[in-house]
C-alpha positions in Angstrom: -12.7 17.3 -117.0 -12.1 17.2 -120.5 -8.6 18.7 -120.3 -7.3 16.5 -118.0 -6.1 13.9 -120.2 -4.2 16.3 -122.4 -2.6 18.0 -119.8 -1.5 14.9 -118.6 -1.1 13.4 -121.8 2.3 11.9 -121.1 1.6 9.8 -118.1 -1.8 8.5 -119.8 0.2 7.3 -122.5 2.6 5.5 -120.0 -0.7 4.2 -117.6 -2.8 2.9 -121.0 0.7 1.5 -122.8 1.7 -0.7 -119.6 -2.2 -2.2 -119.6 -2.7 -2.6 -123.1 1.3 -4.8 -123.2 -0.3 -6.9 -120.3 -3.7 -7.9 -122.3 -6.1 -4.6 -121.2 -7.2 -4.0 -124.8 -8.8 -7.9 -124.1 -11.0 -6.3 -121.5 -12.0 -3.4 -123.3 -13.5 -5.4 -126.1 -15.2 -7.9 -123.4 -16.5 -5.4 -120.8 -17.6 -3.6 -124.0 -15.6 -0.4 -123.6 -13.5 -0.7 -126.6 -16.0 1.5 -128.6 -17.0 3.8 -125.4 -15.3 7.2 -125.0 -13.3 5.6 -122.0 -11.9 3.6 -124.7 -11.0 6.6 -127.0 -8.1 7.8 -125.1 -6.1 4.4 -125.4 -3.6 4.4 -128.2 -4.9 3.5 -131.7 -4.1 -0.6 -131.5 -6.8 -3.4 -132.7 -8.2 -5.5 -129.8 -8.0 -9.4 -130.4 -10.8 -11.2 -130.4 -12.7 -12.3 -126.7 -12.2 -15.8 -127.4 -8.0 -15.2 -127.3 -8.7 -13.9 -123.4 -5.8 -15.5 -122.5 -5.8 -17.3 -118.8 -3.1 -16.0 -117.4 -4.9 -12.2 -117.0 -5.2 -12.0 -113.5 -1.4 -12.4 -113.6 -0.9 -9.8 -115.8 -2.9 -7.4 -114.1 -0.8 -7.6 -111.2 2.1 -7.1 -113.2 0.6 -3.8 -114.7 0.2 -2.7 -111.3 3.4 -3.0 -110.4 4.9 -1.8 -113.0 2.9 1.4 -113.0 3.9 2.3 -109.8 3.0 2.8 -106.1 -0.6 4.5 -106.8 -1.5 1.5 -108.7 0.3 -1.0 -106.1 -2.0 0.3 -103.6 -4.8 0.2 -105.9 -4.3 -3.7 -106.6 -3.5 -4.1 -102.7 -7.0 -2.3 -102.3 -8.7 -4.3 -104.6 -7.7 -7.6 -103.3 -10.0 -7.2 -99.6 -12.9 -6.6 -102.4 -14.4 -9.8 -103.5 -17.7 -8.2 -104.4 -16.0 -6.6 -107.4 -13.7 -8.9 -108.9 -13.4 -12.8 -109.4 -11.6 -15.3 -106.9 -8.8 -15.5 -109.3 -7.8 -11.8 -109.3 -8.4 -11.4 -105.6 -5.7 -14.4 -105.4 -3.1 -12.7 -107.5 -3.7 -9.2 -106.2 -3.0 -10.5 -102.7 0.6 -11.6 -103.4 0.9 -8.0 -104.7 4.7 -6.3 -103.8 5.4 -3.1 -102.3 9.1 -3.6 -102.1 10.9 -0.9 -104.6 14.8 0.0 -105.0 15.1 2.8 -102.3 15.4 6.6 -102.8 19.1 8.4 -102.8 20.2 9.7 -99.3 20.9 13.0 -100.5 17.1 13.1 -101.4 15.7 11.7 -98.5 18.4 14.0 -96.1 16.4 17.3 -98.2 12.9 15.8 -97.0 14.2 15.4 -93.3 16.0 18.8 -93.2 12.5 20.5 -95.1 10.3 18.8 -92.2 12.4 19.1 -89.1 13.7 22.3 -89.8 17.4 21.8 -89.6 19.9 19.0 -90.6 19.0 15.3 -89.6 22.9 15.2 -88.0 21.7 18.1 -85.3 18.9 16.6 -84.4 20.2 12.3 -84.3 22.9 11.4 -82.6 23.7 8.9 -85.6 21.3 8.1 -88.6 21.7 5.1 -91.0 22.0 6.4 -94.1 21.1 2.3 -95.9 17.6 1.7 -95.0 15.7 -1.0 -93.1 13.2 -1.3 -95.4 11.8 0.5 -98.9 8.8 0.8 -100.2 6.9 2.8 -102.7 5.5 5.2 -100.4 8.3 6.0 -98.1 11.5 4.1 -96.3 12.8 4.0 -93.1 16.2 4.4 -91.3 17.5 3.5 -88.1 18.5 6.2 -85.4 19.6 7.3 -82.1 18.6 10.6 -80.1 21.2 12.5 -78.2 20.0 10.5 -74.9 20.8 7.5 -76.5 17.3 5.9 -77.3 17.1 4.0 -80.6 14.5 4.8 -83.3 13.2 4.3 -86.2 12.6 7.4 -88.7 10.0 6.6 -91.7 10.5 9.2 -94.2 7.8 10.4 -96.9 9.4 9.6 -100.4 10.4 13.2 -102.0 7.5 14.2 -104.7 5.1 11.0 -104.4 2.9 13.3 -103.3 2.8 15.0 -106.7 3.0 11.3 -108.7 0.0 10.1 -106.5 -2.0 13.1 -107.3 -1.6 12.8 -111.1 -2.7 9.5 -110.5 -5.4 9.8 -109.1 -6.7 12.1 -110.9 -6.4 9.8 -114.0 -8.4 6.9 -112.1 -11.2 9.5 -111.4 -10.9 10.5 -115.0 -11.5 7.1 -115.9 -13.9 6.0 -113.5 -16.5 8.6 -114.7 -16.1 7.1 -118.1 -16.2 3.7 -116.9 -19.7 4.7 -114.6 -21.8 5.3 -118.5 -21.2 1.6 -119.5 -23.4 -0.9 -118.5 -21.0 -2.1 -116.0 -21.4 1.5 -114.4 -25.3 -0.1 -113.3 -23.8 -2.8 -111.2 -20.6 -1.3 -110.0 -20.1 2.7 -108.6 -16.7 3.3 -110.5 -16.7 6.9 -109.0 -17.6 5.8 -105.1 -14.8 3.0 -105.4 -12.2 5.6 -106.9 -13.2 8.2 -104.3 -12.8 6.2 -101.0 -9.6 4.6 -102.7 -8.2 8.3 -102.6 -9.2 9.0 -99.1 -7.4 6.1 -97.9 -4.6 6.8 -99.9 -4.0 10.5 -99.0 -4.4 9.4 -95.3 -1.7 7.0 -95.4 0.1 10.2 -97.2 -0.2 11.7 -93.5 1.9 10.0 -90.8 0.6 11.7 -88.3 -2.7 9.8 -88.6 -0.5 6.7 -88.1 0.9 8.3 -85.0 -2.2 8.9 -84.3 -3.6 4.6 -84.6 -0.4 3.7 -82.9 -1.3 5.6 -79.6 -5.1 4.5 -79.9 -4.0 1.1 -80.2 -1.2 2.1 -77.1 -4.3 3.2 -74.7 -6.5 0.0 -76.2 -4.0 -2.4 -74.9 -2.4 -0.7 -72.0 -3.7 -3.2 -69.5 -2.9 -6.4 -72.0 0.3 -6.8 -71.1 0.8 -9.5 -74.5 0.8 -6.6 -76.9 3.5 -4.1 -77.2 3.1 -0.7 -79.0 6.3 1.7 -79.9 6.2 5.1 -78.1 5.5 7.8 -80.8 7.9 10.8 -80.7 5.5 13.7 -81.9 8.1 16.4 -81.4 10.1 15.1 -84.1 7.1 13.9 -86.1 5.4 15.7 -89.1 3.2 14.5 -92.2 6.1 13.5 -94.1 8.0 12.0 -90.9 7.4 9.9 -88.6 9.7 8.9 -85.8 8.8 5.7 -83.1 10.5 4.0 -80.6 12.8 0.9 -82.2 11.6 -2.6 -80.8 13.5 -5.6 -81.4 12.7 -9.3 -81.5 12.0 -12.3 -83.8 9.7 -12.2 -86.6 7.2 -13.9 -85.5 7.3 -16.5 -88.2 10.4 -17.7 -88.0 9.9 -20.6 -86.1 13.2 -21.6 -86.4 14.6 -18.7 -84.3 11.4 -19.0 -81.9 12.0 -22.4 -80.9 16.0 -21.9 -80.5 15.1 -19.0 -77.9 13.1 -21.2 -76.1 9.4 -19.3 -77.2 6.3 -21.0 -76.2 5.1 -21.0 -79.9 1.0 -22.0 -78.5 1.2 -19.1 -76.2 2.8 -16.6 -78.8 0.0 -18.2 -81.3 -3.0 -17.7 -78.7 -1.6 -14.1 -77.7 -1.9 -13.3 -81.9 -5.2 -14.5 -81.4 -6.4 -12.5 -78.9 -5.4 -9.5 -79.9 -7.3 -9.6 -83.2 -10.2 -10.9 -81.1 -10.0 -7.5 -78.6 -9.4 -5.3 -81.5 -12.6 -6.2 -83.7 -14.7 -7.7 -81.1 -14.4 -5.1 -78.4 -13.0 -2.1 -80.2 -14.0 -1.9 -83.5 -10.7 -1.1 -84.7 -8.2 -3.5 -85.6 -4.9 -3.6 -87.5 -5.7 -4.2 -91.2 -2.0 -5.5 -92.3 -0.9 -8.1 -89.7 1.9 -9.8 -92.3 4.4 -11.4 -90.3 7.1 -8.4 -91.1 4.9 -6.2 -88.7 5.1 -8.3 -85.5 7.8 -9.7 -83.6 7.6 -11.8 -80.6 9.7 -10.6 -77.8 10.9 -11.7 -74.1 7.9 -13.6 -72.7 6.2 -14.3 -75.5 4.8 -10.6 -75.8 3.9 -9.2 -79.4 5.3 -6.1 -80.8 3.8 -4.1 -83.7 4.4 -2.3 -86.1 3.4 -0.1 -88.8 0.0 1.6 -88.0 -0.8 2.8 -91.7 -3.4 0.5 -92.4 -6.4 0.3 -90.1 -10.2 -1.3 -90.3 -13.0 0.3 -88.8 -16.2 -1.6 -87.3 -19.0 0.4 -85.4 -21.2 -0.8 -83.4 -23.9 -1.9 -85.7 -21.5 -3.4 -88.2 -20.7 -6.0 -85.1 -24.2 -6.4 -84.2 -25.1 -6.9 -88.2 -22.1 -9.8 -87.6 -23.9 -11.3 -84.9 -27.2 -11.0 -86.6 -25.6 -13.4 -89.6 -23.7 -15.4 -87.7 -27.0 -16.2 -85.4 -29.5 -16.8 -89.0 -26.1 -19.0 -90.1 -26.1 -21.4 -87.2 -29.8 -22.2 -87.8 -29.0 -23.1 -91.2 -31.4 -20.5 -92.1 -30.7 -19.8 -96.0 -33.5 -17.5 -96.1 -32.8 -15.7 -92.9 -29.3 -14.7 -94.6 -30.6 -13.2 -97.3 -33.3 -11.3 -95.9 -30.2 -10.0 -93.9 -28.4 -9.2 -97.0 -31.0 -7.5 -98.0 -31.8 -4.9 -94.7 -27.8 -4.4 -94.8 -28.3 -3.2 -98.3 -25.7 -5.5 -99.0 -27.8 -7.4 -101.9 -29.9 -5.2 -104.0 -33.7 -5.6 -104.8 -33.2 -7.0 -108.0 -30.8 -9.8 -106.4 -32.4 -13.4 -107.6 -33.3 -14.3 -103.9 -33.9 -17.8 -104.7 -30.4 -18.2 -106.5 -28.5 -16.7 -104.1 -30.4 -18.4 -101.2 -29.5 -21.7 -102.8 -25.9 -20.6 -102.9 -25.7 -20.1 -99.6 -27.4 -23.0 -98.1 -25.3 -25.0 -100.4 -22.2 -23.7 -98.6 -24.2 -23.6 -94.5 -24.8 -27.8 -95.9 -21.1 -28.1 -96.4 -20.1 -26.5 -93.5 -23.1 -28.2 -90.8 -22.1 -30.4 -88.2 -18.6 -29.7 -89.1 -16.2 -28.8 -85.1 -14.7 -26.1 -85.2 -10.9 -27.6 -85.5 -12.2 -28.5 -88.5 -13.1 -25.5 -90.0 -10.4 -22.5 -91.1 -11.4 -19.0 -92.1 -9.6 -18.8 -95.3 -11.8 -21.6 -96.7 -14.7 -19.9 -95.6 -13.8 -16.6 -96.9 -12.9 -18.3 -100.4 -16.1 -20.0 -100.2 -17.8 -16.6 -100.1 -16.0 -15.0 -102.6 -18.0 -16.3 -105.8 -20.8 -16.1 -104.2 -20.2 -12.4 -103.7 -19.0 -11.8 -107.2 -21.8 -14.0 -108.3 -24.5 -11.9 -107.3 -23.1 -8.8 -106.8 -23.4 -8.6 -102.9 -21.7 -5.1 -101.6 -20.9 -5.9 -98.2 -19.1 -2.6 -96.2 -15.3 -2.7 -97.6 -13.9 -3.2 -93.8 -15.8 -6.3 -93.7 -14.2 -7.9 -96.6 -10.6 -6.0 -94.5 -11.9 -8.1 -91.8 -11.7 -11.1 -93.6 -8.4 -11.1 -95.3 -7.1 -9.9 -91.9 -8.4 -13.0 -90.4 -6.5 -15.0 -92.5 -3.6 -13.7 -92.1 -4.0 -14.3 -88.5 -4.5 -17.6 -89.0 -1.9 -18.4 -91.1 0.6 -16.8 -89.0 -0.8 -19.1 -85.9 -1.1 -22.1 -88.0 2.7 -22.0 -88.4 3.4 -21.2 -84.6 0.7 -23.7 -84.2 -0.6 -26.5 -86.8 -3.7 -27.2 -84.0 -4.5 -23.4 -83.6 -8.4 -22.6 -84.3 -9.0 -19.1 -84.2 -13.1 -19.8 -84.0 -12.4 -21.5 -80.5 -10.4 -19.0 -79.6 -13.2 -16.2 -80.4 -15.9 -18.4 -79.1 -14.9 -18.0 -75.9 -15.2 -14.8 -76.2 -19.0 -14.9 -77.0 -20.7 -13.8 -74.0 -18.0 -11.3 -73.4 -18.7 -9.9 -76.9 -22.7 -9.5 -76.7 -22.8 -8.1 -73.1 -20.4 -5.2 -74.3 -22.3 -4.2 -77.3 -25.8 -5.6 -75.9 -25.3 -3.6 -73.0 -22.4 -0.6 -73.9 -20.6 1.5 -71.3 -22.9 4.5 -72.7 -25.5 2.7 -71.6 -24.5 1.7 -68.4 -23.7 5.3 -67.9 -27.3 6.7 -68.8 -28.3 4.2 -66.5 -26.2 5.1 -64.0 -27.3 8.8 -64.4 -31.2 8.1 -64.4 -30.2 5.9 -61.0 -29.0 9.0 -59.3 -32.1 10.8 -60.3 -34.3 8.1 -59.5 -32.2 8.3 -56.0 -33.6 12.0 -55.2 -36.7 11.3 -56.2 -36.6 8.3 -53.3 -34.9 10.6 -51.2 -37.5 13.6 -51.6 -40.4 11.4 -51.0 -41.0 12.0 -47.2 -40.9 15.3 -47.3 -43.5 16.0 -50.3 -45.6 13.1 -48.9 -46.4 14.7 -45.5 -47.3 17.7 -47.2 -49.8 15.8 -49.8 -51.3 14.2 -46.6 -51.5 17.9 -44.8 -53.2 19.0 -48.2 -55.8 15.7 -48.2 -57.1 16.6 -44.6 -57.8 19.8 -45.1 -60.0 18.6 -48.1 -57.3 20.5 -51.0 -55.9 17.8 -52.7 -56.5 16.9 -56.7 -58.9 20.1 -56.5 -59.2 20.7 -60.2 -61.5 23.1 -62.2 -62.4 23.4 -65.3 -63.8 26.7 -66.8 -66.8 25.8 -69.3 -67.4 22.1 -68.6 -71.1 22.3 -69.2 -70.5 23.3 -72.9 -67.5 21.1 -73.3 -70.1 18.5 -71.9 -72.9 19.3 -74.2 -70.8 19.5 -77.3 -69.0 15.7 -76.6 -73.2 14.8 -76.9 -73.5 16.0 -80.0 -70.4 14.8 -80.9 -71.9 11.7 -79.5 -74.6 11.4 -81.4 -73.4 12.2 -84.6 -70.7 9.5 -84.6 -74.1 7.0 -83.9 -75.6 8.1 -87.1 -72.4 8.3 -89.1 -72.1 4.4 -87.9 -76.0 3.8 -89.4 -75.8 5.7 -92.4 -72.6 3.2 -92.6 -74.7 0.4 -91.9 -77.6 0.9 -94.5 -75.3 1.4 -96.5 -73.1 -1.9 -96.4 -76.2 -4.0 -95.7 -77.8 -2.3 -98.7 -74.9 -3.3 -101.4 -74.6 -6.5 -99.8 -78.6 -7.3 -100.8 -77.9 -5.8 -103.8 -74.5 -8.1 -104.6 -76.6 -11.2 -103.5 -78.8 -10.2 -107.0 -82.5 -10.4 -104.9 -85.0 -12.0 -107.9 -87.9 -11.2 -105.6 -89.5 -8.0 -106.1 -89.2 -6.9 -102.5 -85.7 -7.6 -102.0 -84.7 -5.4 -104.7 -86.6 -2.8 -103.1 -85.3 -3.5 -99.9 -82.1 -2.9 -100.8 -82.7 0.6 -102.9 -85.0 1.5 -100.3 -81.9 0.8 -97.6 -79.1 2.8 -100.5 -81.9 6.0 -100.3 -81.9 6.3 -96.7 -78.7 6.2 -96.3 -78.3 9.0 -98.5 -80.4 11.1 -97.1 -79.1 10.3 -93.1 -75.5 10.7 -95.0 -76.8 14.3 -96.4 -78.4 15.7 -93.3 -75.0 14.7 -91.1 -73.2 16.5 -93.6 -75.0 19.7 -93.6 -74.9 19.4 -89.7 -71.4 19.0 -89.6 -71.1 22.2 -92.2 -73.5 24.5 -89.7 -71.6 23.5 -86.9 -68.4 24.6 -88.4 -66.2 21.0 -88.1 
C-alpha cells in the first residue's frame, strides 16, 4: 500500500490540490487529521485556524466533486442517500450534485462501438446520430435505427473511464485506511463505506447488469399495464454497450406539455405512485433514480422508463423490520423504536438510549394526530436526518435509497398533482403488503406441498386401518418387548432412591445454614444446626462413594 501514492503521484496531487482550493485543509485540522499520516500526503500548505470554517463548506465540497471528476461525482451522488454519515446541510448540497459533462469526440466513441460490436457501427445501424442525446461522465448515448427500421437508443461506455475510475478508487481506499486509525475511524468504517462504493460503481461499469434490471423490472410489471419498460437488444449489447428500444413521450414534469395533450395529470400522478408502491412493497426492488428525465408519460397516461443503472434492494426482513417501526411508531412508542434500532444493529450499544429516545418522541409528538394530507415524506426524511447524524444510527444504505427515492416521487406527483399524498396512496396498500410477506408464495408452496402429502396419508388410511384391526383381533397389535426390563427396572430404583437422598442431604443442608444465618443464642439451636451441617456431610459422602462404585 505504501507505493501507491507515488506511483500515482500525479493524480494525488490533482485529487488533494482541488480539496485543499475548496477549504479541505479546514477539515483536516477540525477532524484532527492534519497531523495524521493521512494528512502527510497533502501538499505542504498551513491550515487556518477552525474558527475561519467558513459556512459555505458544504458548497464547496460539491464543487470539489465536480471538479475532480466522475468517480468523485458518483461519490458525492452516493453520499447524499447517507444521512447517517454526514450533516443535513451536506446531504442537501450533495443532492443537487451534476452529472452533465461536455461529451466525448465521435471518432472516440465510433473506436468503442467498433472494439465491442466487432465491426463498424455503419454495418450494423441503418443510421446513427453522431450528436448525442445526452452526456454524462460515465458514458453518452446516441440515437439509432436497425436495418428493419426500429429506433434505438445506443449508450456507449466512455473510452478509458475504466482506467480513470480505477486510479480512483484506488486512491479513496488508500485514504480510507488512513482515515479508519483516527478517532473518527471508531464511529465511522471508512474502509466498508469505500468498498461497497466500489462495488456499486464497477457494476454500473457493466451494462449488461442494467440490461439485466430493465428485463426484471419488464417481467415485474408485465401485467401492469401503467408501466412501460424498453425491450433490451442483447445481441448488440456488451459491458461497454448497451442498446434498448427508443420510447417517446413527455417528460413527465412538464406540465405544460401534459395538460396541452390532454393528460389526466391525477391519474399519471397515482400511476407514479403505484409503481414505487409495487416495486418496494411487493418486490423489494425498486428504481433508485426516478428524476423526472427518466420517465415520460405516454398515450393513456402510461409511464415509460428509463435508465436501469441505479437500483435499491429490500429483502424480506428489511420490509418486515419497516413494518416493525412503522407499527412501535404509530403507538407513539419512543422506547419501542429504539429498542428496534437497537436489534437492527442500526444504533450501537453505547448509543445514549435516553437521548435518542427523546429525539424521537419529540419528532412522533410533532407528527401525532397529524392526517395524512398533511404529512409529506421529504419533511419526515429531513426530520430524521439529524437525528441520524446525531447519534450515529447506521441504518442499511438502501433504506436511506429508499428515502430520497420517495421524495423524488413525491415531488414529481406534487407537481402533476398539488393534493397527491403518497401515504394514502401506500396505505391502501396495507393489507395487501403484510399478507404477501406475512404469508409468502414460498410459503404457500410448502403448504401446498405438505397438503398433497397430508392427501395420501388420508387417502392410505382405509387400507392400513383394516389391516391394524385384522392385527388387534388376532391379539398382535402394539406387541412390544423389551430384552432386560427387570434390570432396567431394578436400576431406575436405585436411581430412585438415590435422587431421595440427594434431595435430603439437600435439605439438611439448607435448613442447617438457615438456623445457622438466623444466629441461634440458645445452646441447642446452635447444635441443631451443626448437628443438621454433619449429617448432611456424611449422607452427602456415602451418595458419593455409591455413585463412584456404581460407575455414574
Amino acid at each position: 500500500m505504501a507505493v501507491r501514492p507515488v506511483r500515482h503521484f500525479r493524480r494525488y496531487r490533482q485529487v488533494t490540490d482541488v480539496l485543499l482550493r475548496h477549504g479541505f485543509a479546514l477539515a483536516l485540522e477540525r477532524f484532527g487529521l492534519r497531523h495524521h499520516p493521512f494528512g502527510r500526503i497533502l501538499p505542504g500548505r498551513e491550515a487556518p485556524s477552525a474558527t475561519a470554517w467558513p459556512e459555505g463548506l458544504a458548497l464547496h465540497l460539491r464543487l470539489a466533486l465536480e471538479e475532480l471528476g466522475p468517480t468523485f461525482v458518483k461519490l458525492g451522488q452516493i453520499l447524499s442517500t447517507r444521512p447517517d454519515l454526514l450533516p443535513p446541510a451536506y446531504i442537501a448540497e450533495l443532492s443537487r450534485l451534476q452529472d452533465a459533462v461536455p461529451p466525448a469526440p465521435w471518432d472516440e466513441i465510433r473506436q468503442v462501438l467498433s472494439e465491442e460490436l466487432g465491426q463498424p457501427p455503419e454495418q450494423v445501424f441503418a443510421t446513427i446520430d453522431p450528436q448525442p442525446l445526452a452526456a454524462a461522465s460515465l458514458a453518452q448515448v446516441h440515437a439509432a435505427t436497425l436495418p428493419g427500421g426500429e429506433e434505438v437508443v445506443v449508450k456507449v461506455q466512455r473510452p478509458h473511464i475504466r482506467a480513470t475510475i480505477a486510479v480512483d478508487l484506488e486512491i479513496l481506499s488508500y485514504l480510507a485506511k488512513r482515515a479508519q486509525a483516527t478517532r473518527w475511524g471508531q464511529i465511522y468504517d471508512f474502509v466498508e463505506i469505500t468498498d461497497d462504493f466500489a462495488s456499486t460503481l464497477q457494476g454500473e461499469l457493466d451494462y449488461r447488469r442494467e440490461g439485466r434490471n430493465a428485463d426484471r423490472f419488464r417481467a415485474s410489471f408485465a401485467h401492469e399495464p401503467y408501466l412501460y419498460v424498453p425491450h433490451v437488444y442483447w445481441e448488440l449489447g456488451s459491458g461497454r454497450v448497451l442498446v434498448l428500444e427508443r420510447i417517446r413521450g413527455i417528460k413527465i414534469d412538464d406540465i405544460a406539455a401534459l395538460d396541452a395533450a390532454g393528460y389526466d395529470r391525477h391519474r399519471v400522478a397515482l400511476h407514479s405512485a403505484r409503481i414505487i408502491i409495487k416495486e418496494v412493497l411487493e418486490d423489494g426492488f425498486f428504481h433508485a433514480d426516478p428524476h423526472p428525465g427518466n420517465f415520460v408519460v405516454m398515450p393513456g397516461e402510461v409511464i415509460g422508463a428509463m435508465d436501469f443503472g441505479m437500483v435499491g434492494y429490500l429483502s424480506r426482513n428489511d420490509r418486515l423490520n419497516l413494518i416493525r417501526l412503522y407499527t412501535v411508531a404509530i403507538q407513539l412508542d419512543a422506547e419501542g423504536i429504539v429498542e428496534e434500532l437497537l436489534r437492527l444493529g442500526a444504533a450501537s450499544v453505547q448509543v445514549d438510549r435516553q437521548a435518542l429516545g427523546r429525539d424521537i418522541s419529540r419528532l412522533l409528538t410533532k407528527y401525532h394526530g397529524l392526517p395524512l394530507k398533511d404529512i409529506r415524506a421529504r419533511e419526515v426524511v429531513e426530520e430524521v436526518m439529524p437525528i441520524a447524524f446525531r447519534h450515529h444510527l447506521r441504518l442499511p444504505s438502501n433504506l436511506w435509497l429508499l428515502g430520497k427515492t420517495l421524495i423524488m416521487m413525491e415531488g414529481v406527483g406534487l407537481q402533476l398533482d398539488p393534493d397527491f399524498d403518497i401515504f394514502a396512496v401506500s396505505e391502501r396498500y396495507g393489507p395487501r403488503l403484510l399478507r404477501h410477506l406475512v404469508w409468502p408464495d414460498d410459503c404457500r408452496q410448502a403448504l401446498l406441498r405438505q397438503g398433497v402429502q397430508w392427501g395420501e396419508l388420508i387417502g392410505a388410511l382405509p387400507r392400513v386401518g383394516s389391516r391394524l384391526l385384522e392385527q388387534a383381533e388376532r391379539g398382535e397389535i402394539f406387541q412390544l418387548q423389551l430384552k432386560g426390563h427387570d434390570q432396567i427396572s431394578h436400576g431406575l430404583d436405585r436411581l430412585g432412591g438415590k435422587l431421595a437422598l440427594s434431595l435430603l442431604v439437600a435439605a439438611l443442608t439448607i435448613g442447617s445454614a438457615i438456623l445457622l444465618s438466623l444466629g441461634a443464642n440458645d445452646g441447642s439451636g446452635r447444635w441443631l444446626a451443626l448437628g443438621g451441617l454433619v449429617g448432611a456431610a456424611g449422607l452427602g459422602g456415602w451418595l458419593l462413594h455409591s455413585i463412584r462404585q456404581a460407575g455414574l
